[in-house]
Chimera marker file (.cmm) of the C-alpha trace (Angstrom):
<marker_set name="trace">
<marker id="1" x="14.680" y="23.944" z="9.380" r="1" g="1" b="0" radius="0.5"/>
<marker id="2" x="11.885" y="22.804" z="11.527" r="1" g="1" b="0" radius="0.5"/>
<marker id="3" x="11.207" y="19.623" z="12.330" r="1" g="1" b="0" radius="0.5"/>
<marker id="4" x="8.228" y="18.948" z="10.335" r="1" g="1" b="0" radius="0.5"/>
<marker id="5" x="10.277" y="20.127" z="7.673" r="1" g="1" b="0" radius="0.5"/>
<marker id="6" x="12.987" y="17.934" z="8.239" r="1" g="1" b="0" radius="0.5"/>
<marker id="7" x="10.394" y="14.945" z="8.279" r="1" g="1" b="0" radius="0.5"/>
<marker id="8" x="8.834" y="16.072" z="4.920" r="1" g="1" b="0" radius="0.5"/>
<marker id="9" x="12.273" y="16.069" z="3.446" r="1" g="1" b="0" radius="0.5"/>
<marker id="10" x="13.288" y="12.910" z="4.653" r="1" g="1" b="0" radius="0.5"/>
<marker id="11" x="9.594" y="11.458" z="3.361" r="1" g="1" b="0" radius="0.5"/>
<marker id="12" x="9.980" y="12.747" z="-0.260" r="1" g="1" b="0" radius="0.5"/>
<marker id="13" x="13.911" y="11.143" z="-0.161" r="1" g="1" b="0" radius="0.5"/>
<marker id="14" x="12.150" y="7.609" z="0.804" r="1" g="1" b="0" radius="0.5"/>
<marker id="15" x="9.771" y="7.678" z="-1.172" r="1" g="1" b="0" radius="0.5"/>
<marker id="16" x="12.000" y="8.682" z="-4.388" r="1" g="1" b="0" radius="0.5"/>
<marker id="17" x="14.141" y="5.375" z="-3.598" r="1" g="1" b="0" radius="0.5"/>
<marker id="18" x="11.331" y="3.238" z="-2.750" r="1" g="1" b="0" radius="0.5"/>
<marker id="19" x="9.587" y="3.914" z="-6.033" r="1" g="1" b="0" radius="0.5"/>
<marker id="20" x="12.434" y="2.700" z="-8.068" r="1" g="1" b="0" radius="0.5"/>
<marker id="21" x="13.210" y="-0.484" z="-5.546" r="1" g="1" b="0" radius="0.5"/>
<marker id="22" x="9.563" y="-1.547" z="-5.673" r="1" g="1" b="0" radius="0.5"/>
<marker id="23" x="9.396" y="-1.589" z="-9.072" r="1" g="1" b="0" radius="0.5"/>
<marker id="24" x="12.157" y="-4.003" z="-9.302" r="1" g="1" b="0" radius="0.5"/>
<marker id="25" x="10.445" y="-6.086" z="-6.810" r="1" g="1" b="0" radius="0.5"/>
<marker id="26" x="7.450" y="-6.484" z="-7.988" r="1" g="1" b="0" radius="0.5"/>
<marker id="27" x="8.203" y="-6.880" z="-11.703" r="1" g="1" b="0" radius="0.5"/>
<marker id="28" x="7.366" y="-10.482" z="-12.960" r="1" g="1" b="0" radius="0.5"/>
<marker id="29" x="10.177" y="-12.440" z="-12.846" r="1" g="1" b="0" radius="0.5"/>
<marker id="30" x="12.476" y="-10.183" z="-11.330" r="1" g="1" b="0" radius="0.5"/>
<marker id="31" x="15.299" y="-12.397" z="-9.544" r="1" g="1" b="0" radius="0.5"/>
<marker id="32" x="15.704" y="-9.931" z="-6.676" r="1" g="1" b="0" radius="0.5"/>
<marker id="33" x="11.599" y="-10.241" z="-6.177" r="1" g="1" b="0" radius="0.5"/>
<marker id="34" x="12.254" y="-13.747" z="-6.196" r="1" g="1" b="0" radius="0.5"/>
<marker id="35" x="14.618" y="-14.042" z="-3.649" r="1" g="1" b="0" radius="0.5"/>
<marker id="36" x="12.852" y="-11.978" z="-1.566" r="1" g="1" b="0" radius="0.5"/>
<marker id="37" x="10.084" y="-13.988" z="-1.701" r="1" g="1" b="0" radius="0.5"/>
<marker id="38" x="12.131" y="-17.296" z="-1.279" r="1" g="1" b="0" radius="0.5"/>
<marker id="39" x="13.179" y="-15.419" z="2.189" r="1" g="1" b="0" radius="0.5"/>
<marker id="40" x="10.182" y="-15.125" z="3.496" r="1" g="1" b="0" radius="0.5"/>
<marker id="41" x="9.233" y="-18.307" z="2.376" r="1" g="1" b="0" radius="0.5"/>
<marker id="42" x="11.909" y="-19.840" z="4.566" r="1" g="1" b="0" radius="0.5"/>
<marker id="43" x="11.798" y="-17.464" z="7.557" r="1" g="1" b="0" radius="0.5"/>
<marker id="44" x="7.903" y="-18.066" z="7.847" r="1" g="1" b="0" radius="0.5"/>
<marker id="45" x="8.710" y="-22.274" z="7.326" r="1" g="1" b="0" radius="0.5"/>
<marker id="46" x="11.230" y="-21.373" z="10.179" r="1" g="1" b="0" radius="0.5"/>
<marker id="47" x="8.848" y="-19.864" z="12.561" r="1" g="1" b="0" radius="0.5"/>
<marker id="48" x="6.200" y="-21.766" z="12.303" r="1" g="1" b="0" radius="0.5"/>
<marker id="49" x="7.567" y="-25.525" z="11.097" r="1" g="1" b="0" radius="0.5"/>
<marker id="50" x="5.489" y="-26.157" z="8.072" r="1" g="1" b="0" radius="0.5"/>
<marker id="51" x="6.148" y="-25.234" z="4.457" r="1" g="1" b="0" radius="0.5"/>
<marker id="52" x="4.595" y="-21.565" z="3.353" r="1" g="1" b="0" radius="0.5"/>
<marker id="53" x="2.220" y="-22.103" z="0.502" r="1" g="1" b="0" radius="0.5"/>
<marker id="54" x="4.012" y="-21.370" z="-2.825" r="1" g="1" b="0" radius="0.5"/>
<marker id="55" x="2.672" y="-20.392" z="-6.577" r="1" g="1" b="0" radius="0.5"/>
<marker id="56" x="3.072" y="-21.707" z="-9.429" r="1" g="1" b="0" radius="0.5"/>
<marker id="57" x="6.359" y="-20.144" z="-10.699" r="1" g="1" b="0" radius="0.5"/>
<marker id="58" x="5.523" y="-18.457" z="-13.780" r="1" g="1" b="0" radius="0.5"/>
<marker id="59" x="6.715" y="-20.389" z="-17.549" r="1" g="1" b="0" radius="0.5"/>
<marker id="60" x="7.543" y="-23.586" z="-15.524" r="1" g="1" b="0" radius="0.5"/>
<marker id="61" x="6.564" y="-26.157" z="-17.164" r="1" g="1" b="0" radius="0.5"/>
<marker id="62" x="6.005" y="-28.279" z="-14.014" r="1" g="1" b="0" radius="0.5"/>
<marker id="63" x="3.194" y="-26.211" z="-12.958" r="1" g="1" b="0" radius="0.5"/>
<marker id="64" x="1.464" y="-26.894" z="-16.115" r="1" g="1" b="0" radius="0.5"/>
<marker id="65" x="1.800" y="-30.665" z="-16.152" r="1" g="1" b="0" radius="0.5"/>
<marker id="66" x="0.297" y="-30.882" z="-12.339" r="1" g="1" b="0" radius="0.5"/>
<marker id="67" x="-2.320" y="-28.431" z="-13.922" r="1" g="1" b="0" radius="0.5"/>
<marker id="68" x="-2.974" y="-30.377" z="-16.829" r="1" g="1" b="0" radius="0.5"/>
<marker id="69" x="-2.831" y="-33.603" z="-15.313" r="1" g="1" b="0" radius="0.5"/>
<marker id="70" x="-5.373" y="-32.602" z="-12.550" r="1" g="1" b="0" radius="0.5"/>
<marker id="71" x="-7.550" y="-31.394" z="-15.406" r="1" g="1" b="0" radius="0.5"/>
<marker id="72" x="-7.410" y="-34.757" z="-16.901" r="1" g="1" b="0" radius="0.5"/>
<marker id="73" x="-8.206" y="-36.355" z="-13.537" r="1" g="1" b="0" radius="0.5"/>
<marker id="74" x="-11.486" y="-34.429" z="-13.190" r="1" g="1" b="0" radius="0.5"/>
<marker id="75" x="-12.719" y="-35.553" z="-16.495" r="1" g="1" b="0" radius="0.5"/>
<marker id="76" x="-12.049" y="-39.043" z="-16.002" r="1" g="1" b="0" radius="0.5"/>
<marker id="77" x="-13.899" y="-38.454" z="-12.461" r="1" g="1" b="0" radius="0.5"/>
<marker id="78" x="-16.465" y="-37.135" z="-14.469" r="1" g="1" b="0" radius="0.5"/>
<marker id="79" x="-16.889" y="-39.666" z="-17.141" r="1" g="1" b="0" radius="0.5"/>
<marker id="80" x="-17.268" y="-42.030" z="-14.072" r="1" g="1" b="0" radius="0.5"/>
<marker id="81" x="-20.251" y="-40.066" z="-12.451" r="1" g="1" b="0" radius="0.5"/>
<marker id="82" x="-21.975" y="-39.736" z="-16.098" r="1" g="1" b="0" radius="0.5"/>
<marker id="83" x="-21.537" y="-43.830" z="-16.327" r="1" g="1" b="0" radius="0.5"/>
<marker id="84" x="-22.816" y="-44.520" z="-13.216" r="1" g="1" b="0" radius="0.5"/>
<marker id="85" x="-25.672" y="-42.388" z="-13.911" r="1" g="1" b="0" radius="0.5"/>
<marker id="86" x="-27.110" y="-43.773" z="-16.622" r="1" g="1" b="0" radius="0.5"/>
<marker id="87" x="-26.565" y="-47.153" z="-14.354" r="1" g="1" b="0" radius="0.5"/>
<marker id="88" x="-28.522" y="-45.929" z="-12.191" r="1" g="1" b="0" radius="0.5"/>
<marker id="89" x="-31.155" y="-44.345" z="-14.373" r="1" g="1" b="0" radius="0.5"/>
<marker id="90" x="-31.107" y="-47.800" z="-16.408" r="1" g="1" b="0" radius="0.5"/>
<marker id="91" x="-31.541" y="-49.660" z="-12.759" r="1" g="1" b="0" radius="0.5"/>
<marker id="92" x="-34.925" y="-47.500" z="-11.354" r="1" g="1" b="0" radius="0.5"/>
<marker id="93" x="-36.540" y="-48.239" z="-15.199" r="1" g="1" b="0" radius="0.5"/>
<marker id="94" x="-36.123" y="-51.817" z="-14.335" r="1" g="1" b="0" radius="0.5"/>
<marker id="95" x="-37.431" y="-51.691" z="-11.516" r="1" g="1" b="0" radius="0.5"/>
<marker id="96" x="-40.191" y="-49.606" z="-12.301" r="1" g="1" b="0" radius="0.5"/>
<marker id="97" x="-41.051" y="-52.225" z="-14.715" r="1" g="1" b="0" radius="0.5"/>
<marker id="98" x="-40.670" y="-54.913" z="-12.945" r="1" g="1" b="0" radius="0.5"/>
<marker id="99" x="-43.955" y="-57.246" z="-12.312" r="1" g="1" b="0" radius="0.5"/>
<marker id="100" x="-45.415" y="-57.990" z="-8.775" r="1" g="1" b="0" radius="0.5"/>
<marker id="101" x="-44.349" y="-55.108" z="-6.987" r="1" g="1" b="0" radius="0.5"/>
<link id1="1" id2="2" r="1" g="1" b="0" radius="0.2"/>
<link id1="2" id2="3" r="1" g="1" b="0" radius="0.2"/>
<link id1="3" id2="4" r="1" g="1" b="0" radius="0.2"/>
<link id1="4" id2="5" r="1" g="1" b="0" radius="0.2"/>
<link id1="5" id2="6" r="1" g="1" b="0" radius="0.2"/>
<link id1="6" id2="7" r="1" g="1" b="0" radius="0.2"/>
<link id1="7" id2="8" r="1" g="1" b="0" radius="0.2"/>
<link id1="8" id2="9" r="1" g="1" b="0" radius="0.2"/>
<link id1="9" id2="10" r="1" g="1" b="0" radius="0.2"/>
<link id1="10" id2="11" r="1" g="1" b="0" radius="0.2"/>
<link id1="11" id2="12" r="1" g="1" b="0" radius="0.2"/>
<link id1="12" id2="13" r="1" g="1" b="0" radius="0.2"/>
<link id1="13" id2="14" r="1" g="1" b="0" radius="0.2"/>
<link id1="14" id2="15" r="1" g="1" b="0" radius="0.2"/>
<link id1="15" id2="16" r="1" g="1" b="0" radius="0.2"/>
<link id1="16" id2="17" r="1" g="1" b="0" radius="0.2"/>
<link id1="17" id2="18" r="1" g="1" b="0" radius="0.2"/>
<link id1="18" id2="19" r="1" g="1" b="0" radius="0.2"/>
<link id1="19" id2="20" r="1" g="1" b="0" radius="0.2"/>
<link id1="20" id2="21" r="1" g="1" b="0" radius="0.2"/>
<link id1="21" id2="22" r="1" g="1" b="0" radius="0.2"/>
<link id1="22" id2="23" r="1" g="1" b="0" radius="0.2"/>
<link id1="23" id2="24" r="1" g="1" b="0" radius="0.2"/>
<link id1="24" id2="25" r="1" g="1" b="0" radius="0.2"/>
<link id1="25" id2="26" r="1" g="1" b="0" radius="0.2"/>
<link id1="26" id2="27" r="1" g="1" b="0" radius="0.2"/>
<link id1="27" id2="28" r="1" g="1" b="0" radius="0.2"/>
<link id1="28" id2="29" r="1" g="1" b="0" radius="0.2"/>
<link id1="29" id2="30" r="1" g="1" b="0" radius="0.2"/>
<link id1="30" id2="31" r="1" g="1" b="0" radius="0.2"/>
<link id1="31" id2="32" r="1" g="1" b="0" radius="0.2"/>
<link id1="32" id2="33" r="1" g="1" b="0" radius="0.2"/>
<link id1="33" id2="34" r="1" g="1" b="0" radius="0.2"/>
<link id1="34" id2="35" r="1" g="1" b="0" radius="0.2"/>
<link id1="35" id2="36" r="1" g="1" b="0" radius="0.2"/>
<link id1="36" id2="37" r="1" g="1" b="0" radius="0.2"/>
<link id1="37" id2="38" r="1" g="1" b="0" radius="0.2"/>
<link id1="38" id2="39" r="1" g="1" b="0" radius="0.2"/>
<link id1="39" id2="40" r="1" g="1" b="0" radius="0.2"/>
<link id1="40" id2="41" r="1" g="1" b="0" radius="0.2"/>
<link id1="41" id2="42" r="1" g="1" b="0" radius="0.2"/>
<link id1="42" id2="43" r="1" g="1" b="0" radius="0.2"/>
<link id1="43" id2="44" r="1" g="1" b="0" radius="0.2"/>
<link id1="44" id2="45" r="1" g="1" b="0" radius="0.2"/>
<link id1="45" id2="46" r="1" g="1" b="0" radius="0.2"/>
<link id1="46" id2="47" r="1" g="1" b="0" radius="0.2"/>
<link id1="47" id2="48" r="1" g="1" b="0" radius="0.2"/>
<link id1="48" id2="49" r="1" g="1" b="0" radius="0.2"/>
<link id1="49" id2="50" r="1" g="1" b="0" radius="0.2"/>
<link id1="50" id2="51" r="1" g="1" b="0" radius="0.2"/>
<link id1="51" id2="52" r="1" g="1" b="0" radius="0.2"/>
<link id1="52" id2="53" r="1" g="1" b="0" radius="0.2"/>
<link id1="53" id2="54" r="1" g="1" b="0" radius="0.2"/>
<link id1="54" id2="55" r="1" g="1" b="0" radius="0.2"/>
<link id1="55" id2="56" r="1" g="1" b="0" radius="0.2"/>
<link id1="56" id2="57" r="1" g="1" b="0" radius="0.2"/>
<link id1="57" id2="58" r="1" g="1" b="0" radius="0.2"/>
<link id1="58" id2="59" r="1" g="1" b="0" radius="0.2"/>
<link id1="59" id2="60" r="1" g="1" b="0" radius="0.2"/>
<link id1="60" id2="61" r="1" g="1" b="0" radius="0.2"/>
<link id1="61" id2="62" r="1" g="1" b="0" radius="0.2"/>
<link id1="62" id2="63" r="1" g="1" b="0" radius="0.2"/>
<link id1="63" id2="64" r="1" g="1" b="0" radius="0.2"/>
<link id1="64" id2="65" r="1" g="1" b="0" radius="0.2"/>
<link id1="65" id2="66" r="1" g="1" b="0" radius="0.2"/>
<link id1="66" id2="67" r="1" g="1" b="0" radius="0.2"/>
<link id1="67" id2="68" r="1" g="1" b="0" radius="0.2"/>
<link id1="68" id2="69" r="1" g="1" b="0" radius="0.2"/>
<link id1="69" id2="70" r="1" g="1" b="0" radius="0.2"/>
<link id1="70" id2="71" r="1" g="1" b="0" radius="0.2"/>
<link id1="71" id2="72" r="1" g="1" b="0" radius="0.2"/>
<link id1="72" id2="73" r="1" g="1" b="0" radius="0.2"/>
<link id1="73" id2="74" r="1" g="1" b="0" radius="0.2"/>
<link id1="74" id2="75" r="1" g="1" b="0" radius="0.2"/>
<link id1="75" id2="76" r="1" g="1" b="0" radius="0.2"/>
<link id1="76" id2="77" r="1" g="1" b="0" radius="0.2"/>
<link id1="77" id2="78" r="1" g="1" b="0" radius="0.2"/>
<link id1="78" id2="79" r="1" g="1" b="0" radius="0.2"/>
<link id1="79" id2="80" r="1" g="1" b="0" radius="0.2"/>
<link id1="80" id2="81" r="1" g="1" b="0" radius="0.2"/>
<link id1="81" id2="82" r="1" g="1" b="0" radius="0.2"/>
<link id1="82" id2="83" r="1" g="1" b="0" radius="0.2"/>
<link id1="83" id2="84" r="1" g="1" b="0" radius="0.2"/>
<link id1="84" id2="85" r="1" g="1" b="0" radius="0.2"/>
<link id1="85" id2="86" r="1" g="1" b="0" radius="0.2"/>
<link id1="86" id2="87" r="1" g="1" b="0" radius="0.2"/>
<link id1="87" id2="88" r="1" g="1" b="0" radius="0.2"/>
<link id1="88" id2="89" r="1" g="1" b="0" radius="0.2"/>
<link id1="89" id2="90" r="1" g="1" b="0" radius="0.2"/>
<link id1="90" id2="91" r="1" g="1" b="0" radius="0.2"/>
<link id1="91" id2="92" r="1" g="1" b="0" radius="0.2"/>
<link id1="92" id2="93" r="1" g="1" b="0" radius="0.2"/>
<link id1="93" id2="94" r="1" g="1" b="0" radius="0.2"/>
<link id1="94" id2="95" r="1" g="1" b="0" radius="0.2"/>
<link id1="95" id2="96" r="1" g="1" b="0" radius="0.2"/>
<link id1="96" id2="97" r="1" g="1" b="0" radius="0.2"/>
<link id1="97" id2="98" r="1" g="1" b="0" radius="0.2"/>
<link id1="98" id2="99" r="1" g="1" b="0" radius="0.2"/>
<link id1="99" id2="100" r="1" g="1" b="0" radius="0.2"/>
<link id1="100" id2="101" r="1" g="1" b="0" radius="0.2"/>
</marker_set>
């Protein structure tokens, strides 16, 4: 057996027990995915002091409150800027109507 052989062998062995690993991995919710991820989470907080950005985990309801109650705090932020521009609308009539100037 050749070497090239012997490297095409050993390619089509990997890659017949990746397949099988990755899709373990990177099926939702898998736990091992998970703690992989949760390892590199920590080993890149490690290296470089500061948290790693995280997502949402999926079905937590945590997620969806921060979600929902951001959500509410635009519209309220909203409502605000709507109010205070009719104020302001209402304020340039007035003074668009106002005598002596």
């Amino acid at each position: 057996m050749s070497a090239f052989e012997a490297f095409l062998a050993f390619m089509v062995v990997m890659g017949v027990i990746s397949i099988p690993f990755a899709a373990v991995i990177t099926r939702s919710r898998s736990p091992i995915g998970q703690a992989i991820a949760e390892r590199i989470r920590r080993r890149t907080e490690a290296k470089y002091g500061r948290p790693a950005p995280t997502a949402l985990p999926e079905g937590s309801g945590a997620g969806t409150r921060d979600i929902e109650e951001r959500l509410r705090l635009v519209e309220d932020q909203q409502s605000e800027l709507c109010e205070i521009s009719r104020k302001i609308d209402f304020l340039e009539r007035l003074i668009e109507r106002s005598p002596g100037e």
